[in-house]
N, C-alpha and C positions, 0 to 999 in steps of 0.2 A: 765757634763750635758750640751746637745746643748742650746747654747742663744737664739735661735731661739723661744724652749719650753716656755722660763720662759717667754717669750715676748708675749704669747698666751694667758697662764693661770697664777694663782698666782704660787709664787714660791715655796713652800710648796707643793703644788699639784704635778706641775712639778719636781720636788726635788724624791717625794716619788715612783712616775712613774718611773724615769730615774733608782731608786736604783732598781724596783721591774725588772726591764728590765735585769739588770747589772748581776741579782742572776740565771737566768734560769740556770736551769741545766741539763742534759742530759737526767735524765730520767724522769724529769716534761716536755721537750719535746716528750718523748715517751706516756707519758699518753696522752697529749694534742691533739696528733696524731689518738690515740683511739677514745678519747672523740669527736676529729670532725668527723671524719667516721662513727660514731653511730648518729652524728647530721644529718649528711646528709643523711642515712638512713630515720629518723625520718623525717627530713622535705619533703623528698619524697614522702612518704607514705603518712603524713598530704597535701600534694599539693593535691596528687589523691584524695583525700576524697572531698577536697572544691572545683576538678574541677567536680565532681559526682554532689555536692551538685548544683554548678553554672549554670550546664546542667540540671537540674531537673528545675531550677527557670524560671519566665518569666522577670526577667530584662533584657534592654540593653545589644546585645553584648560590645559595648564601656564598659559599667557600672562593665559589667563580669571582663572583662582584666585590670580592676584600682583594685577592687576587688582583684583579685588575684596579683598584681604587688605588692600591699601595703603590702597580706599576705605573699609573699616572703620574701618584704625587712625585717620583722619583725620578718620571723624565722631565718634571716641571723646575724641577731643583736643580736638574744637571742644568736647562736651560737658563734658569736664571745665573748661571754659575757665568757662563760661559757666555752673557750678553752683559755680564757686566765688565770683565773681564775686556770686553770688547770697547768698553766706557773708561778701561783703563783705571778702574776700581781694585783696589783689592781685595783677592778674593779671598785669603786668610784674617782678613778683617771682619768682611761680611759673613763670614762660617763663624766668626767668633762671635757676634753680634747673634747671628743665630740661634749658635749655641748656648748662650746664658738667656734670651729670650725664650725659646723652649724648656730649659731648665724649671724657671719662675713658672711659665704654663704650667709643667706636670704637676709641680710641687700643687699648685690652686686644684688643678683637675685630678688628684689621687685616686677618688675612687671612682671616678669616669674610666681612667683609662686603667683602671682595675678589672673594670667591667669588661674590656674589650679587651685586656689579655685575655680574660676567663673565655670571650666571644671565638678566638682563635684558638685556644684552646679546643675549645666542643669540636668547632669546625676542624681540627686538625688530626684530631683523637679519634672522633666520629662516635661517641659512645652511645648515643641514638639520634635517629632521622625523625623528620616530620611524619606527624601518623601513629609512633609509637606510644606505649602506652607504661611513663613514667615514675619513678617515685626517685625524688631529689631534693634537700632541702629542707626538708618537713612536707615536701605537700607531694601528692599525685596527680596524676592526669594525663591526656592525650596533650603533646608536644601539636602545634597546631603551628607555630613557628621560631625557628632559632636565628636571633640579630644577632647581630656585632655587638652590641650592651646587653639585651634581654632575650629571656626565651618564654615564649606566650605558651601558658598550660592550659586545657579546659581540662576541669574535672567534670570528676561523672554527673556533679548535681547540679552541671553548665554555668560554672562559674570560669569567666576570665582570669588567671594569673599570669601576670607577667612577675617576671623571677629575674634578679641580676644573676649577671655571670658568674660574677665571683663567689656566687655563694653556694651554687650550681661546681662549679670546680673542686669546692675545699669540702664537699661532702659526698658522702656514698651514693651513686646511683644505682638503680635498683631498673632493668629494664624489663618489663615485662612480655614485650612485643617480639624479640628479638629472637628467641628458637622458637622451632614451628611446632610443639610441642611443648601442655605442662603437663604436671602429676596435680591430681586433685585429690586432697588427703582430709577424711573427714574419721569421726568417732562416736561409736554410739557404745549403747551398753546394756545390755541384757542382765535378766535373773540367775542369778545362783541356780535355780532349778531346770534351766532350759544348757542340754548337753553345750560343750566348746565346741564339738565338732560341725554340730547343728546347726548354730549359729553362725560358723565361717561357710557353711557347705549354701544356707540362705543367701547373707551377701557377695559369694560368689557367684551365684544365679544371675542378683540382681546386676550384676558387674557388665556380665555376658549377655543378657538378652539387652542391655543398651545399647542402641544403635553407636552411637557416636564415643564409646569407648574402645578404645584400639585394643588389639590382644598382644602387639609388641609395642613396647615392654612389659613383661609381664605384669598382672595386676599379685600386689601382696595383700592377705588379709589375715592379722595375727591377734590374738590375745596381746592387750595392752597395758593392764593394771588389774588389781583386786581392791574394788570400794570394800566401801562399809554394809551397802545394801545389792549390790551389783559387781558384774563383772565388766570389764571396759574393754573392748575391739577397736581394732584402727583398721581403714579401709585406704588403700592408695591405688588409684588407678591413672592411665592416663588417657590424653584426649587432644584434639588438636587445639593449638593454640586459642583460636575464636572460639573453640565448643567449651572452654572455661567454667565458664558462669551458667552455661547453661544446664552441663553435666553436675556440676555441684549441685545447684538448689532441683533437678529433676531425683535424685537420688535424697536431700535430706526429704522433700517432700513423700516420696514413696517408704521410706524407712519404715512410718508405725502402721500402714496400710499392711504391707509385708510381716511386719510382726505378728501384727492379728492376726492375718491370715494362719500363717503359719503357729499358732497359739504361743509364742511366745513371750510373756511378759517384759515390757521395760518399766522397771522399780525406778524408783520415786524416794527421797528422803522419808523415814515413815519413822514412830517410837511405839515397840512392844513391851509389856507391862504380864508381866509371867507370875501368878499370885501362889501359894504353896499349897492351898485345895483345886489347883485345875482352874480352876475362874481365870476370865481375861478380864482387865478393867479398860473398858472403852475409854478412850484418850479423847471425846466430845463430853464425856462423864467429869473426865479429869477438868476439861477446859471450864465446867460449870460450876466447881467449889465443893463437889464431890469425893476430893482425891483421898480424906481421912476415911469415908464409907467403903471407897473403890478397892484401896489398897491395905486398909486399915494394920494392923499387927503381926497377922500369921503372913506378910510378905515376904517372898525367900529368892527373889530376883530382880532385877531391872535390866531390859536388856534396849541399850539404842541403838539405833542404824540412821546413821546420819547420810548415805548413799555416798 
């Protein structure tokens, strides 16, 4: 009996293996020989059925071909079972043998087959398809394709990522593609002096005459905060999925053409210098070394607005 055996499994086990090996004989080889050409028959036929079955289904192609890879390996194992068996082997020996040889496997391949739980996972979950448009892991991007170990990202600036699984599983995804509709929520901010009403009755307009902003669900536009130098509005409208990107930067781009238009100031960080005879002291005054002439004694305020 090789030393090799006993060194794997108990010896007992390996002992009764090595005899049941020792004994084959000629024509438990010729049965054995039958028995597998009748398996592989069989597992032919059973393939065709579950790829009929798999072609009828609407899961995942990826989903399909683990599916059918796992159902292989498992009519491969009943066949070996059952030609050995026919060799008069035992077959509680060679499932033990088996099973402490896959053991030592996983244990070396941990985070292989880490990767391919996380792989069945995705595929079983479904938490995005190919095409959609991700955030997982730390990174973003179009899902371009999902393995068994990895799932290939592009990002926007067409970079390749491939991503494991597992790392893909044990953190938040974030799908962006996935309703046919987002909200796109931006913020601007206007002058103290320009009315609240004014200013929402403005980017209300602009909400409505864009084409590609839906009028359900409603768009909100509210007073958002009080700066230092300004008043702060928030704009939420929605849009269809793909009009995203487009409806956002066409709205920040029109914002300050709309202002002007509409004479409405957007303030700026700025420092007012209020002197006690009416005088303003120019803050380009102040920046040249000026500031003892500018503001000198009779000063009776300092007021800043930092926006």
């Amino acid at each position: 009996m090789p030393e090799s055996l006993t060194g794997i499994v108990p010896e007992d086990t390996a002992k009764g293996l090595w005899d049941s090996i020792k004994n084959i004989t000629a024509s438990s080889i010729f049965n054995a020989v039958l028995v597998a050409a009748a398996c592989l028959v069989a597992m032919k036929l059973l393939l065709k059925v579950l790829d009929r079955a798999l072609g009828r289904s609407k899961l995942d192609a990826p989903l399909k071909t683990l599916l059918r890879t796992l159902a292989k390996a498992g009519l491969w194992f009943v066949t070996v079972i059952i030609v050995m068996e026919c060799l008069n082997i035992e077959a509680t020996s060679l499932v033990a043998v088996l099973s402490v040889v896959g053991l030592a496997f996983s244990l070396a391949l941990q985070s292989f087959l880490s990767n391919a739980a996380g792989g069945m996972q995705i595929l079983a979950s479904h938490p995005f398809s190919e095409g959609d448009f991700v955030e997982a892991g730390g990174c973003s991007g179009t899902v371009e394709e999902i393995g068994l170990f990895y799932t290939k990202l592009t990002t926007p600036d067409n970079k390749l990522v491939q991503m494991p699984n597992s790392s893909i599983v044990t953190a938040n995804i974030t799908n962006f593609s996935q309703q046919p509709t987002r909200r796109v929520e931006l913020r601007v901010s206007a002058s103290y002096d320009a009315a609240p009403d004014r200013v929402i009755a403005l980017l209300a307009r602009m909400a409505a005459e864009h084409p590609l902003i839906l009028d359900d669900p409603n768009q909100m536009i509210h007073v958002d905060g009080y700066g230092g130098s300004a008043v702060q509005y928030v704009m939420r409208v929605w849009c269809a999925n793909a009009d995203y990107w487009t409806v956002y930067y066409d709205l920040m781009d029109g914002f300050k053409a709309a202002f002007d238009a509409a004479g409405i100031e957007m303030t700026y960080p700025h420092l007012n210098i209020h002197l006690g005879d009416g005088a303003y002291a120019d803050p380009d005054a102040l920046g040249r070394g000026d500031k003892k002439r500018a503001a000198g004694p009779s000063e009776k305020s300092v007021r800043r607005n930092d926006g």
